[in-house]
N, C-alpha and C positions, 0 to 999 in steps of 0.2 A: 824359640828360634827367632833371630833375626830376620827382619826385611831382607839385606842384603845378602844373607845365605840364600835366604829363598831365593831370591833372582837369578843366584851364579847355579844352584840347583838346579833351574828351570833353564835358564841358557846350555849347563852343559846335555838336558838331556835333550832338551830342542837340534843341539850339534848332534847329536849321537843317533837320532831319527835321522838326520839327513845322511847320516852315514850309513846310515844299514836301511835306506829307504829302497833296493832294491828287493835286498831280503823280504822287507815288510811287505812291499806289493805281492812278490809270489806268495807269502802266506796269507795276504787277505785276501788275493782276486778271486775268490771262488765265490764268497761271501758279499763283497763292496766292488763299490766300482772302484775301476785301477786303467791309468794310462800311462803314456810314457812319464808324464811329469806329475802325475796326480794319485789321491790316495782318499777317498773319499766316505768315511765312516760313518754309518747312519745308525745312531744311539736315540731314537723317539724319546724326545723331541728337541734334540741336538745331531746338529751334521759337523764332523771333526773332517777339515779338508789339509788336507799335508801336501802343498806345492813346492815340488822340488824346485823347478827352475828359480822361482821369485825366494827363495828359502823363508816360505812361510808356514808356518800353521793356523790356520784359522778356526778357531770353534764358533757355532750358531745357536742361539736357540729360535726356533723358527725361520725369523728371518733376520733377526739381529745380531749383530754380531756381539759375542762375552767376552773374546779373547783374543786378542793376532800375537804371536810370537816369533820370534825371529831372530838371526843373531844378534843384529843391533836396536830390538827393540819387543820390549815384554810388556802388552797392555793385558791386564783382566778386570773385566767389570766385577767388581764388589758384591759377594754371595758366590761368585762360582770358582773362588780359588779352589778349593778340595776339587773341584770336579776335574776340572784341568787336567790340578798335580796329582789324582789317580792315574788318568789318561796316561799324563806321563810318564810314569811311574809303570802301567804295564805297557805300553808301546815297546820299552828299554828294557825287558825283565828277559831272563831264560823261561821264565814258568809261561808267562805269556806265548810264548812260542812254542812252547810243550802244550800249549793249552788249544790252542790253534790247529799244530797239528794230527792231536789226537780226534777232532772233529771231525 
């Protein structure tokens, strides 16, 4: 797979979180914190934060940041692409959502 596939990959799924970033709050807030603009996922020892207003996603390990994603701008620190494009990958899925709310 191409560099540039990946990117437009991870861009459209980054779009498609903020589109259904409603949806995602009501099925995480029971579990994560959730505010009007936030979506904050706590995976020891990574905090995935999804700001709607700023259209960012942020992933942590600790305290550093591995990843900001955005429409206009996709950094990942080197070793945690897979982790991400998991992330990504079920944030955007039906199963994840079935999975969520069979919980």
């Amino acid at each position: 797979m191409n560099e540039s596939f990946k990117k437009d990959e991870i861009r459209e799924r980054v779009l498609k979180i903020f589109n259904i970033f409603n949806g995602l709050k009501k099925l995480l807030s029971e579990r994560y914190r959730c505010t009007e603009n936030l979506i904050e996922i706590h995976d020891p020892p990574h905090i995935i934060r999804i700001l709607k207003s700023e259209e960012l996603i942020i992933f942590y390990q600790l305290d550093e940041e591995i990843a900001v994603l955005g429409r206009n701008e996709i950094k990942i620190k080197k070793g945690f692409e897979d982790y991400v494009r998991k992330w990504l990958i079920a944030l955007t899925s039906f199963e994840f959502k079935r999975y969520i709310i069979k919980k």
